[in-house]
Backbone as XML, in Angstrom:
<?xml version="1.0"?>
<chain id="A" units="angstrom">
  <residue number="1" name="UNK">
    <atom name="N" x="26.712" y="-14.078" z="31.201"/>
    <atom name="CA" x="26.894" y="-15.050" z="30.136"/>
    <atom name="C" x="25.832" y="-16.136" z="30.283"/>
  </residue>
  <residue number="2" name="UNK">
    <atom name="N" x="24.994" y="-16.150" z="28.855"/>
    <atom name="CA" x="23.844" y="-17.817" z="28.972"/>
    <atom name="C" x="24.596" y="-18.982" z="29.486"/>
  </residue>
  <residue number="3" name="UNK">
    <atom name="N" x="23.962" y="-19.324" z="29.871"/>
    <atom name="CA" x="24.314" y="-20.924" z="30.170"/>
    <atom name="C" x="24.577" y="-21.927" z="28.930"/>
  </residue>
  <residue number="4" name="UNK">
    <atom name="N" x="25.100" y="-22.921" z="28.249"/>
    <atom name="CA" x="25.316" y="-23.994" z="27.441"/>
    <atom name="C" x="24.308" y="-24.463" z="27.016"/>
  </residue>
  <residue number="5" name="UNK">
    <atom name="N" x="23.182" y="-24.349" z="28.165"/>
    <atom name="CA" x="21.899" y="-24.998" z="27.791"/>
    <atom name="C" x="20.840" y="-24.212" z="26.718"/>
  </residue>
  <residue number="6" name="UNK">
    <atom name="N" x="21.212" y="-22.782" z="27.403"/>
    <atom name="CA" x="20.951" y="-21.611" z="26.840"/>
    <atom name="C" x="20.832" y="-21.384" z="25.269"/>
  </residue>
  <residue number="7" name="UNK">
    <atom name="N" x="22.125" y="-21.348" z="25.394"/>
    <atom name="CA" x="23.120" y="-21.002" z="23.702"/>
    <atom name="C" x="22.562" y="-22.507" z="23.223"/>
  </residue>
  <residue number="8" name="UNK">
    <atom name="N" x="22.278" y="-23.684" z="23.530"/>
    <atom name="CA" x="21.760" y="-24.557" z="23.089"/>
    <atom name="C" x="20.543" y="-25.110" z="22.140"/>
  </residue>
  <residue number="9" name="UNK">
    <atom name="N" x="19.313" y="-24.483" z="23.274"/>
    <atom name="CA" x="18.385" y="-23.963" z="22.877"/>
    <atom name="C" x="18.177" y="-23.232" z="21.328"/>
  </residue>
  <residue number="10" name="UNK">
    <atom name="N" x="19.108" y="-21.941" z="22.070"/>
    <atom name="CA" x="18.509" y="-20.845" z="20.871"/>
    <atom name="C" x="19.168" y="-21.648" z="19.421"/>
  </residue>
  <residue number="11" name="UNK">
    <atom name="N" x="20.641" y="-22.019" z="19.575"/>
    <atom name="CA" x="20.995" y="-22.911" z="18.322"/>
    <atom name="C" x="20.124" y="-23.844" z="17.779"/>
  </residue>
  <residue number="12" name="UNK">
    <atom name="N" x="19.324" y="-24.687" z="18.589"/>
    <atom name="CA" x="18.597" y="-25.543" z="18.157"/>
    <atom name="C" x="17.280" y="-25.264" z="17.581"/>
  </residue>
  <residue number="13" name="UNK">
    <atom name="N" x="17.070" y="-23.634" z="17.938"/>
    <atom name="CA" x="15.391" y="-23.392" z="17.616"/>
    <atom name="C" x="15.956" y="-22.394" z="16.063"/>
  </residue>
  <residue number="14" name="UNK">
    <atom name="N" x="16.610" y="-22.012" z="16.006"/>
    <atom name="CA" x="17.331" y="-21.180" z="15.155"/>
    <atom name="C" x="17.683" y="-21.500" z="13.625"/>
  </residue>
  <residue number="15" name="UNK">
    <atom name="N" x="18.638" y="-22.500" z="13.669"/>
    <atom name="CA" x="19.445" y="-22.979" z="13.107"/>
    <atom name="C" x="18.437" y="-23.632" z="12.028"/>
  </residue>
  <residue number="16" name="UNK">
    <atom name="N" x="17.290" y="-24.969" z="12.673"/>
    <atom name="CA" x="16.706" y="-25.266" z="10.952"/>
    <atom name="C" x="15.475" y="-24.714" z="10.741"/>
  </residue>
  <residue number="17" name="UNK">
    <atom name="N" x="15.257" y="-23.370" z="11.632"/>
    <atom name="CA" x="13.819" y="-22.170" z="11.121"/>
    <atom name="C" x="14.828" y="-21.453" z="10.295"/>
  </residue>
  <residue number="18" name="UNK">
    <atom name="N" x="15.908" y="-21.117" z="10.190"/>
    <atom name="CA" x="16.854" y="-19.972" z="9.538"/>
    <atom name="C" x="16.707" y="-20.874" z="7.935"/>
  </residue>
  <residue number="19" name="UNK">
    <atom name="N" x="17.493" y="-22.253" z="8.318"/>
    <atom name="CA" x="17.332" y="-23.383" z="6.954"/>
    <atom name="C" x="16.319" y="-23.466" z="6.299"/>
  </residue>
  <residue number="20" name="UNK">
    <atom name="N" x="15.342" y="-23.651" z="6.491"/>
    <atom name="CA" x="13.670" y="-24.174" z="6.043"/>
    <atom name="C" x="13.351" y="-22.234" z="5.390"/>
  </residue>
  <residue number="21" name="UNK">
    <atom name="N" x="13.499" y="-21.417" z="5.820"/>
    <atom name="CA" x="13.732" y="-20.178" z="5.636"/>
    <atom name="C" x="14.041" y="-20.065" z="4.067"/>
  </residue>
  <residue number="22" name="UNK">
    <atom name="N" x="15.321" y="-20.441" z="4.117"/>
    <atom name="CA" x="16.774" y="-20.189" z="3.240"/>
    <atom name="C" x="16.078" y="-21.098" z="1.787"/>
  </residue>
  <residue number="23" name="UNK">
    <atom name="N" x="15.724" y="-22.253" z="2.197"/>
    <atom name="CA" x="14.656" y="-23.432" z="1.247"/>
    <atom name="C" x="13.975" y="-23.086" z="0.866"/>
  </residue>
  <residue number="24" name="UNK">
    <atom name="N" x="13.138" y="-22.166" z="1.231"/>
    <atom name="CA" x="11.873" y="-21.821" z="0.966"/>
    <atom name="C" x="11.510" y="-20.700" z="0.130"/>
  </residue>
  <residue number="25" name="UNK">
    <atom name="N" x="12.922" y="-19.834" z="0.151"/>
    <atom name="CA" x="13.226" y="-18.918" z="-0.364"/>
    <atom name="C" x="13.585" y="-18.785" z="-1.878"/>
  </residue>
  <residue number="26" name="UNK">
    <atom name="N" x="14.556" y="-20.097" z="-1.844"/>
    <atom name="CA" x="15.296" y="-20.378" z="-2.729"/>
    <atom name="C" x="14.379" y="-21.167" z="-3.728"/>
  </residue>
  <residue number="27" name="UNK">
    <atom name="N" x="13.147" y="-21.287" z="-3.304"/>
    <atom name="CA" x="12.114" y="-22.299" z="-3.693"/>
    <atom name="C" x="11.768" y="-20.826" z="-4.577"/>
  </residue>
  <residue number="28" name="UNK">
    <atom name="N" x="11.056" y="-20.366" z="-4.006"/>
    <atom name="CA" x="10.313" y="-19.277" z="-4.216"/>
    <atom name="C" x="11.247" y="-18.665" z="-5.797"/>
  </residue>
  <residue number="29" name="UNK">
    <atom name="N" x="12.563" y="-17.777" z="-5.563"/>
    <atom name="CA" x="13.107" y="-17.599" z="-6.214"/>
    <atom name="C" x="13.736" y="-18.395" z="-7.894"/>
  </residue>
  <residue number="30" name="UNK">
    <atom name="N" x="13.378" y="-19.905" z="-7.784"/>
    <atom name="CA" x="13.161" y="-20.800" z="-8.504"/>
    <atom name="C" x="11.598" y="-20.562" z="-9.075"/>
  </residue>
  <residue number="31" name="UNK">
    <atom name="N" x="10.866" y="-21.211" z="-8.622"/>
    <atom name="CA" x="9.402" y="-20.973" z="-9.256"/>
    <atom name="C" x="8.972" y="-19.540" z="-9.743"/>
  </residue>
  <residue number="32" name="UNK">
    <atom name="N" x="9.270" y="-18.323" z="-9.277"/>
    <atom name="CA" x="8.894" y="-17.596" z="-9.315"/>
    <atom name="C" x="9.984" y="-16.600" z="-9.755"/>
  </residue>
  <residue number="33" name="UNK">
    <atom name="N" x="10.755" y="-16.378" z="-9.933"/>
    <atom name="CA" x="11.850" y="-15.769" z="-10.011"/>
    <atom name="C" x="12.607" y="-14.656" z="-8.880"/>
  </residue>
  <residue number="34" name="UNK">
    <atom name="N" x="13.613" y="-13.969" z="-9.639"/>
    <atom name="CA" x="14.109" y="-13.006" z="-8.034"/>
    <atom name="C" x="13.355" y="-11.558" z="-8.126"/>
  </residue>
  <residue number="35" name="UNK">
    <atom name="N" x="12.920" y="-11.427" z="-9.214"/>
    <atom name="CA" x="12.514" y="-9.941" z="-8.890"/>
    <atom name="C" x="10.798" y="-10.015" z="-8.159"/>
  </residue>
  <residue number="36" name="UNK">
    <atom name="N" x="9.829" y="-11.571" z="-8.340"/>
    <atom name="CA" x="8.879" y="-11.763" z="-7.528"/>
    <atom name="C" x="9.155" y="-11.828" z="-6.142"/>
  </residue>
  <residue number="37" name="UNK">
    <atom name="N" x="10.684" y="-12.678" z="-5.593"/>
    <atom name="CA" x="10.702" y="-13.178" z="-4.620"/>
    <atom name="C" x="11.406" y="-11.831" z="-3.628"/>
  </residue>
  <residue number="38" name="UNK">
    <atom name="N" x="11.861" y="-11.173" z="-4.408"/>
    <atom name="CA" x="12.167" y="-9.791" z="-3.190"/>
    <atom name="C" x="11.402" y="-8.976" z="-2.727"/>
  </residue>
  <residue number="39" name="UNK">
    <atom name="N" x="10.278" y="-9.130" z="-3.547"/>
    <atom name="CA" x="8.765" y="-8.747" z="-3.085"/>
    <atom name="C" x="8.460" y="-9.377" z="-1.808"/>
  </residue>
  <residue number="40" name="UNK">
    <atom name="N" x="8.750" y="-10.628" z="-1.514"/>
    <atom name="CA" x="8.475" y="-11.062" z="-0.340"/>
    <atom name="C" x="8.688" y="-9.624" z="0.827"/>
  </residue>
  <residue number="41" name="UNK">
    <atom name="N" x="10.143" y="-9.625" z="1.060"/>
    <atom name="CA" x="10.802" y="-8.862" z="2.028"/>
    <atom name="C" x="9.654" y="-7.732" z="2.443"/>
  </residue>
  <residue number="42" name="UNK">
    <atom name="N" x="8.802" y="-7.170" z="1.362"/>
    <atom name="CA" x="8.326" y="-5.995" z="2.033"/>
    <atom name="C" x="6.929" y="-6.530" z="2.816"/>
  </residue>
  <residue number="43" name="UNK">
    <atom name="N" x="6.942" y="-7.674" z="2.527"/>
    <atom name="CA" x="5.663" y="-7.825" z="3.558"/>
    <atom name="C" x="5.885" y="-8.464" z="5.154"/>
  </residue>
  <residue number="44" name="UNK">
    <atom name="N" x="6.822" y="-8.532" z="5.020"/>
    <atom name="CA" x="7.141" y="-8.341" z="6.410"/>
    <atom name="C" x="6.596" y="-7.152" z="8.163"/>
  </residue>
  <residue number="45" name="UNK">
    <atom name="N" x="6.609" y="-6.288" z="7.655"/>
    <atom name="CA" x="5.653" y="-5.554" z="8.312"/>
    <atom name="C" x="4.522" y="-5.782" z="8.436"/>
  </residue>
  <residue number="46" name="UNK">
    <atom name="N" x="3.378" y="-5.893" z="7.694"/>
    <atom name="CA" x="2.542" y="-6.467" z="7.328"/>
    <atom name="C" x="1.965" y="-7.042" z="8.329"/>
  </residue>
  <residue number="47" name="UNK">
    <atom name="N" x="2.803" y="-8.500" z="8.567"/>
    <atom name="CA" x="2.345" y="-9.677" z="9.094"/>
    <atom name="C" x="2.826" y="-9.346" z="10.552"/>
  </residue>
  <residue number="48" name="UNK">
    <atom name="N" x="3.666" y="-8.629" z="11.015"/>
    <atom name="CA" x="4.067" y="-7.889" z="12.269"/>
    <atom name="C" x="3.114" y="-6.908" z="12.850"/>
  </residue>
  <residue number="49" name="UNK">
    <atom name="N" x="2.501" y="-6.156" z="11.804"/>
    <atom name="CA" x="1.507" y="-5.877" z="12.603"/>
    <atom name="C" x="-0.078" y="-6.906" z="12.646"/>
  </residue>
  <residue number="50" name="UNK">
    <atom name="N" x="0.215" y="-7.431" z="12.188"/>
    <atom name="CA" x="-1.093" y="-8.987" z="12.109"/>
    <atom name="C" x="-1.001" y="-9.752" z="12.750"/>
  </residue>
  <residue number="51" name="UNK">
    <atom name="N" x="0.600" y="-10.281" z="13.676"/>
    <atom name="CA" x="0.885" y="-10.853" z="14.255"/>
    <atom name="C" x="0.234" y="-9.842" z="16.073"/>
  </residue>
  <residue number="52" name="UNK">
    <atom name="N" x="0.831" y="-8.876" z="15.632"/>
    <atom name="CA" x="1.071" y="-7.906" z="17.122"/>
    <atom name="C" x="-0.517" y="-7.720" z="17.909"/>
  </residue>
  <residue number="53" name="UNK">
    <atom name="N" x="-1.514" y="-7.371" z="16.446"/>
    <atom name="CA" x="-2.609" y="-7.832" z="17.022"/>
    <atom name="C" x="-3.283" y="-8.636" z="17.296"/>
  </residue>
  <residue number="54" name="UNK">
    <atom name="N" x="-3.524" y="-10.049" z="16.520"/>
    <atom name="CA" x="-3.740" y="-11.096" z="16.940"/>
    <atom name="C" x="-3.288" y="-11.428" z="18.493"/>
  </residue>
  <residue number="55" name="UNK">
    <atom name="N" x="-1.872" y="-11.490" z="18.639"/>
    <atom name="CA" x="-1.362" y="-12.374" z="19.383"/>
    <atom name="C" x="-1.062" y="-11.327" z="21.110"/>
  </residue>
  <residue number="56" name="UNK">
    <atom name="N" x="-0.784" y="-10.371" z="20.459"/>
    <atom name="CA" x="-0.456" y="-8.777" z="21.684"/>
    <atom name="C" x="-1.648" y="-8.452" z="22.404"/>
  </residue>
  <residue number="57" name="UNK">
    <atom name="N" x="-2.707" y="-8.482" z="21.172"/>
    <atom name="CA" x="-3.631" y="-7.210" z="21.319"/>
    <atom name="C" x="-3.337" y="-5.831" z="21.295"/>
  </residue>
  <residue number="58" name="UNK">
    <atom name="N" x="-2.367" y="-5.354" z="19.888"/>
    <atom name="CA" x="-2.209" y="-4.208" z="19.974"/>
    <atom name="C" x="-3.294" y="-3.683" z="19.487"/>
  </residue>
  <residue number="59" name="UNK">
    <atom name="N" x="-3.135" y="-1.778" z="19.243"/>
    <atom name="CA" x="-3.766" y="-1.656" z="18.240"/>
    <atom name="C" x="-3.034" y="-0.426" z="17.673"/>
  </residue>
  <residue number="60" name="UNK">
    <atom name="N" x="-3.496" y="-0.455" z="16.865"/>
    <atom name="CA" x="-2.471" y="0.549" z="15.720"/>
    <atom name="C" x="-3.475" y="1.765" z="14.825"/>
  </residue>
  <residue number="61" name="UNK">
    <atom name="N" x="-2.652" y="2.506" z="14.850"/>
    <atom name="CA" x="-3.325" y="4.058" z="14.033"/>
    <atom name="C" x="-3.487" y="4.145" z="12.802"/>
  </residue>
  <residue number="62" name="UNK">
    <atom name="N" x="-3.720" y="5.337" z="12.261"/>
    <atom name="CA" x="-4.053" y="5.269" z="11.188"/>
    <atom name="C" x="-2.821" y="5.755" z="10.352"/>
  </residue>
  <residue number="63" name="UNK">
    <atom name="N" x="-1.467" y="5.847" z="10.785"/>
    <atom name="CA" x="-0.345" y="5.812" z="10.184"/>
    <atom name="C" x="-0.180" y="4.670" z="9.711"/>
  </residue>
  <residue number="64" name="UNK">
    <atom name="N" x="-0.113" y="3.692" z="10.927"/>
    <atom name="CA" x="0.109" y="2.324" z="10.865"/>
    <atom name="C" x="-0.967" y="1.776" z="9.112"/>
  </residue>
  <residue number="65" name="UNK">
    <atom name="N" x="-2.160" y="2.312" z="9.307"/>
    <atom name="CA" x="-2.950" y="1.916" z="8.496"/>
    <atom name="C" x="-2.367" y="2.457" z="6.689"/>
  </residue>
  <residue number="66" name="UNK">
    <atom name="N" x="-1.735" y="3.971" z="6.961"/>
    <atom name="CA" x="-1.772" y="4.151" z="5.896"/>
    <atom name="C" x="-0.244" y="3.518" z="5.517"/>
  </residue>
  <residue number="67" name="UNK">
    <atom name="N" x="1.093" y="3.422" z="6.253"/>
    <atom name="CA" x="1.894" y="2.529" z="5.744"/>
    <atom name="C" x="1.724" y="1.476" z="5.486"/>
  </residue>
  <residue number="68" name="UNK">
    <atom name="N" x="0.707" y="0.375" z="5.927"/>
    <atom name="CA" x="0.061" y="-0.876" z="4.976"/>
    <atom name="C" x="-0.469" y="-0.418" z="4.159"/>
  </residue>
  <residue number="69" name="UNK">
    <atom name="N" x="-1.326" y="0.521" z="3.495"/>
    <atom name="CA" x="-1.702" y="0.574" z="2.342"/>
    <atom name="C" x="-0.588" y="0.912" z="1.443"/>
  </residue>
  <residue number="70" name="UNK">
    <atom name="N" x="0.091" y="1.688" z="1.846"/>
    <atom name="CA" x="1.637" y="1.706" z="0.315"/>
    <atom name="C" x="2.388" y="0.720" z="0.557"/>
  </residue>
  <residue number="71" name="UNK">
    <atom name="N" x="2.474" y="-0.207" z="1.739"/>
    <atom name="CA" x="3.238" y="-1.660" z="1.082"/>
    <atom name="C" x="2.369" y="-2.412" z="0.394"/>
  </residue>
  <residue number="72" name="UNK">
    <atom name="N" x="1.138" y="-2.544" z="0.359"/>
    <atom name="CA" x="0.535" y="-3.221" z="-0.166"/>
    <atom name="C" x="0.284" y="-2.963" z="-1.751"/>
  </residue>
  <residue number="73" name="UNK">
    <atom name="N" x="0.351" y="-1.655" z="-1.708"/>
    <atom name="CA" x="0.131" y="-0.566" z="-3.334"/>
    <atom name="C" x="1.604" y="-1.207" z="-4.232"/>
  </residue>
  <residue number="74" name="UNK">
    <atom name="N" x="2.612" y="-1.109" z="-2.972"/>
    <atom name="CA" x="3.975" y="-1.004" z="-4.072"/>
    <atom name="C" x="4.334" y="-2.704" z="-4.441"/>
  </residue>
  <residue number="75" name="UNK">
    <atom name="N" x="3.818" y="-3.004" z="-3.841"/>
    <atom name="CA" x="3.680" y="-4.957" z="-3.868"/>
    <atom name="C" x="2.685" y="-5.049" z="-5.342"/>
  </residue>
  <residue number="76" name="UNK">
    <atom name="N" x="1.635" y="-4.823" z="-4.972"/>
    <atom name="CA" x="0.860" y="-4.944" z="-6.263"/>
    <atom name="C" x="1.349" y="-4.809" z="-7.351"/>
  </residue>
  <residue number="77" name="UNK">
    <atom name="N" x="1.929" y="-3.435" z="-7.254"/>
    <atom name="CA" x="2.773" y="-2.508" z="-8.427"/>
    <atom name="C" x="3.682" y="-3.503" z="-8.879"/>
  </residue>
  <residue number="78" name="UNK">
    <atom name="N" x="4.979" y="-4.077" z="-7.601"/>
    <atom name="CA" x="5.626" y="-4.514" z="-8.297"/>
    <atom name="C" x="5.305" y="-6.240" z="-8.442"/>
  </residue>
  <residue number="79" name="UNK">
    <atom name="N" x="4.007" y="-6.542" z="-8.587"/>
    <atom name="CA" x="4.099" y="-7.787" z="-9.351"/>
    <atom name="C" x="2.793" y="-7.749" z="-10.899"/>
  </residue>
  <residue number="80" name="UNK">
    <atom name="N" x="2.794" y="-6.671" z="-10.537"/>
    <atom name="CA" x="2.066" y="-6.313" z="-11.830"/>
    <atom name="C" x="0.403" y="-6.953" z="-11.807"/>
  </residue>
  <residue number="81" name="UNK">
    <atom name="N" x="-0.021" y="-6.923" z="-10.614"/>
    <atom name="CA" x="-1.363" y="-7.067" z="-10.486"/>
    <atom name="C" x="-2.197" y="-5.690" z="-10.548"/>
  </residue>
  <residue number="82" name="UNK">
    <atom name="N" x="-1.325" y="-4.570" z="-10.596"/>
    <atom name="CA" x="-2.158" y="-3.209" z="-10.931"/>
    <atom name="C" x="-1.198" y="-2.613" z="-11.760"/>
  </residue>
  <residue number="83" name="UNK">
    <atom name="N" x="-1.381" y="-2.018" z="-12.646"/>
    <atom name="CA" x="-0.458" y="-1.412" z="-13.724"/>
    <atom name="C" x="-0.962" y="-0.274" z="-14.349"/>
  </residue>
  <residue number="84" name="UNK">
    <atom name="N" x="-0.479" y="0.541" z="-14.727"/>
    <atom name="CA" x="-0.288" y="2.406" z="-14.955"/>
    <atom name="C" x="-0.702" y="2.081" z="-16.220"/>
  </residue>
  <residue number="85" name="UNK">
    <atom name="N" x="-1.928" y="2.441" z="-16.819"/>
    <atom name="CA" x="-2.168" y="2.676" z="-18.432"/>
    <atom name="C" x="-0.318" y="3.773" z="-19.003"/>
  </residue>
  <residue number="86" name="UNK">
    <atom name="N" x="0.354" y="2.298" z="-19.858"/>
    <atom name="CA" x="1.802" y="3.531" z="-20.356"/>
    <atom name="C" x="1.246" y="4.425" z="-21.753"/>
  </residue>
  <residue number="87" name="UNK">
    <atom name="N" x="1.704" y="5.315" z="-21.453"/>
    <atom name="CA" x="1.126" y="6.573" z="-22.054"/>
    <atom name="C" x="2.718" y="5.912" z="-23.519"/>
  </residue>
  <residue number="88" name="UNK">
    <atom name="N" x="1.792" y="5.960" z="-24.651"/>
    <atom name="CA" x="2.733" y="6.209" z="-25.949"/>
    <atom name="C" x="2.304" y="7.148" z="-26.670"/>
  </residue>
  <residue number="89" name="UNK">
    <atom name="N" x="3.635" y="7.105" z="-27.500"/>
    <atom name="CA" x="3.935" y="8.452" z="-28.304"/>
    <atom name="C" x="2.925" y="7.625" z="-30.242"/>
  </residue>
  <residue number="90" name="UNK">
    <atom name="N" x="2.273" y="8.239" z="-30.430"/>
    <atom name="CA" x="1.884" y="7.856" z="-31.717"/>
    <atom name="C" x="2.960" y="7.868" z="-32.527"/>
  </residue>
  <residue number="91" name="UNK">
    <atom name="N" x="2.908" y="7.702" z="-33.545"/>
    <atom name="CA" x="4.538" y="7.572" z="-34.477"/>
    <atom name="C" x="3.250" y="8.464" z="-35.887"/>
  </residue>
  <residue number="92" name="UNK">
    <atom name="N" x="4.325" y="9.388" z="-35.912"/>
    <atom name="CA" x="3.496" y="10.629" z="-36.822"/>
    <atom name="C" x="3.281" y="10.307" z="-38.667"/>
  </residue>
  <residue number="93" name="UNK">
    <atom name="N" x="1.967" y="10.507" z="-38.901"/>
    <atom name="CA" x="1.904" y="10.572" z="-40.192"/>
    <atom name="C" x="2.220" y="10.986" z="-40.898"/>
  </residue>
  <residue number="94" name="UNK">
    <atom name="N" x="2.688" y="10.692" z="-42.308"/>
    <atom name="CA" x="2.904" y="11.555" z="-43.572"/>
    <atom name="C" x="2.241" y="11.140" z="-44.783"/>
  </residue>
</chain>
């Protein structure tokens, strides 16, 4: 079992990064709406592996490489910075 000081700590480092989080979010979801701001979530990986090398010195493959390129593809996609020419139906003459 942690110590008081322990469980202290982590409450104290926790508690207003979780808040400022939650704010920031809710910010986001305001300015931007919810279907921009759930876009967030997938970049999470992302920055985990940006973090891992920077700060680790990992290094990562070319899996690694090609799952950042489809979060990055489906991010685009879904904020509409790249978009699918939509194929329509002509509406027929008479």
């Amino acid at each position: 079992m942690p110590s008081w000081k322990t469980i202290g700590c982590v409450v104290a480092l926790g508690v207003p990064g979780t808040a400022l989080a939650y704010l920031l979010f809710f910010g986001l979801i305001t300015g931007a709406g919810a279907a921009y701001a759930s876009l967030v979530t997938y970049l999470i990986p992302p920055i985990a592996l940006a973090y891992g090398a920077i700060f680790l010195g990992e290094r990562f493959g070319a899996a690694a490489f090609g799952g950042l390129a489809l979060i990055l593809a489906g991010v685009a996609l879904g904020t509409g910075a790249v978009g699918f020419a939509r194929l329509r139906r002509q509406p027929a003459r008479s």
